[in-house]
C-alpha positions as YAML, in Angstrom:
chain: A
units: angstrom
residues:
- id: 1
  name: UNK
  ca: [-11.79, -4.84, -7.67]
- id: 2
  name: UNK
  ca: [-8.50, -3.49, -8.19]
- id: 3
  name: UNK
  ca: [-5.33, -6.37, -7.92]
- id: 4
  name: UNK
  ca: [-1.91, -5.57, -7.19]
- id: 5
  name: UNK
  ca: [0.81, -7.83, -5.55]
- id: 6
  name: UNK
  ca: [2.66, -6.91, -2.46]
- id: 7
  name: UNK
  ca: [5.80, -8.80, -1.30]
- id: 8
  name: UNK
  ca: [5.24, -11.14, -4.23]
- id: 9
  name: UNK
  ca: [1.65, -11.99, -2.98]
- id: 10
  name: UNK
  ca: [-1.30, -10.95, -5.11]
- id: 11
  name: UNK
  ca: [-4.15, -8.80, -3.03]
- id: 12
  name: UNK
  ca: [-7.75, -7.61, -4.16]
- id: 13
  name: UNK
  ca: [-8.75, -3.83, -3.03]
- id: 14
  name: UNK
  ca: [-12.32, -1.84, -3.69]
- id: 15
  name: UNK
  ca: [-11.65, 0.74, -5.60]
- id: 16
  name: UNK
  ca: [-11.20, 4.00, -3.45]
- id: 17
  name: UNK
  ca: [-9.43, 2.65, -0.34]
- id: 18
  name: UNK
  ca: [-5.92, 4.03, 0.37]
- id: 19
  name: UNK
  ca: [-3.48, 1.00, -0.24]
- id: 20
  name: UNK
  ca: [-2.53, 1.14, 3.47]
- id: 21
  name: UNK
  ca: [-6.77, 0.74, 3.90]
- id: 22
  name: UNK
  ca: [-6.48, -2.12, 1.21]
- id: 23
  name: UNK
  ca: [-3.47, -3.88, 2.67]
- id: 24
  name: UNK
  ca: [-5.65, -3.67, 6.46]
- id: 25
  name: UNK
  ca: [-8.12, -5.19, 4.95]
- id: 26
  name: UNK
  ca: [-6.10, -7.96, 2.79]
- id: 27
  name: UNK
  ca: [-5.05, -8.97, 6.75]
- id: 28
  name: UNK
  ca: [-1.47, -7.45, 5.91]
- id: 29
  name: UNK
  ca: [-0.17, -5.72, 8.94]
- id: 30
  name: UNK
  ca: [1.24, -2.06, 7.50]
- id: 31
  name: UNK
  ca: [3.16, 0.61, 9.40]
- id: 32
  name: UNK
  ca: [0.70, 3.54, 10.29]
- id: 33
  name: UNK
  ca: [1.43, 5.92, 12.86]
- id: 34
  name: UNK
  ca: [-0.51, 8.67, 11.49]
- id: 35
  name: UNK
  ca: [-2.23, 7.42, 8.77]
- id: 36
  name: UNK
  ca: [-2.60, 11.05, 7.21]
- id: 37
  name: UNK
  ca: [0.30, 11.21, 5.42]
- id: 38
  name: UNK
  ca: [2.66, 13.53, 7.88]
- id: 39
  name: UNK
  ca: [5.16, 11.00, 9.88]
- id: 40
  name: UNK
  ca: [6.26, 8.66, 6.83]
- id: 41
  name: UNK
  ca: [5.81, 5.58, 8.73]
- id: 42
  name: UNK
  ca: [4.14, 3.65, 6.27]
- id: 43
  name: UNK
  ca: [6.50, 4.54, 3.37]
- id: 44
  name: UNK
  ca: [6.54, 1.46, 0.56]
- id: 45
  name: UNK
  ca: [8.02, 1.20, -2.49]
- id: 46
  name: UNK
  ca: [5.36, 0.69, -5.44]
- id: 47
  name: UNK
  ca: [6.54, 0.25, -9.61]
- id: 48
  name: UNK
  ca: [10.36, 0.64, -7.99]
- id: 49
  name: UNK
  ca: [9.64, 3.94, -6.94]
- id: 50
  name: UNK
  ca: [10.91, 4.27, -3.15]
- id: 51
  name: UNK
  ca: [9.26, 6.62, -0.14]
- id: 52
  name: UNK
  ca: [5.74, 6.38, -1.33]
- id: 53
  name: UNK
  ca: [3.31, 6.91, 1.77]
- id: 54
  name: UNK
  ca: [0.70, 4.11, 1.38]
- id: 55
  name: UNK
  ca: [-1.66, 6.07, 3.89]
- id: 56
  name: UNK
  ca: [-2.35, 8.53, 0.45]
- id: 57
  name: UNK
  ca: [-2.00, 6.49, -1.94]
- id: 58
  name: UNK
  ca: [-4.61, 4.70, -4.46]
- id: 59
  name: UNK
  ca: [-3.67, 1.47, -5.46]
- id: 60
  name: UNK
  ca: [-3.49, 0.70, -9.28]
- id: 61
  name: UNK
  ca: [-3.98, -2.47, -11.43]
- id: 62
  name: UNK
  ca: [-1.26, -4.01, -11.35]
- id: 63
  name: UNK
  ca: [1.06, -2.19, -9.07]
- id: 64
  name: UNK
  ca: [3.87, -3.82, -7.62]
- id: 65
  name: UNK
  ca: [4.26, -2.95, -3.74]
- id: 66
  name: UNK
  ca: [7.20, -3.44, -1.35]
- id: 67
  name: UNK
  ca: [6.94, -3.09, 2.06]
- id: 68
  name: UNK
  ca: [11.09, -3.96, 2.53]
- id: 69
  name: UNK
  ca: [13.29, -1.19, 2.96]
...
């Protein structure tokens, strides 16, 4: 299992899900419009680094996700 926190709350993902598949799955509620990575909808910030589209994404150890602005 990979762990990462989002919002300050700690989730567990299998390895190989998108993080937008891992936060579904964690019962968060993401944006997805497209969920293949074209309308920027689900855009998070993860490690401080703005704009990244969870829908392509891999989750990391560790990773620290924002889902506000």
């Amino acid at each position: 299992m990979i762990h990462f926190t989002v919002d300050g709350r700690e989730v567990a993902a299998e390895p190989g899900r998108t993080l937008a598949a891992a936060l579904l799955a964690a019962g968060e509620r993401p944006r997805l419009f497209c969920a293949i990575g074209v309308c920027w909808d689900c855009a998070v910030t993860v490690n401080g680094v703005p704009a990244q589209r969870a829908c392509l994404l891999l989750p990391r150890d560790g990773d620290e996700v924002s889902t506000r602005g």
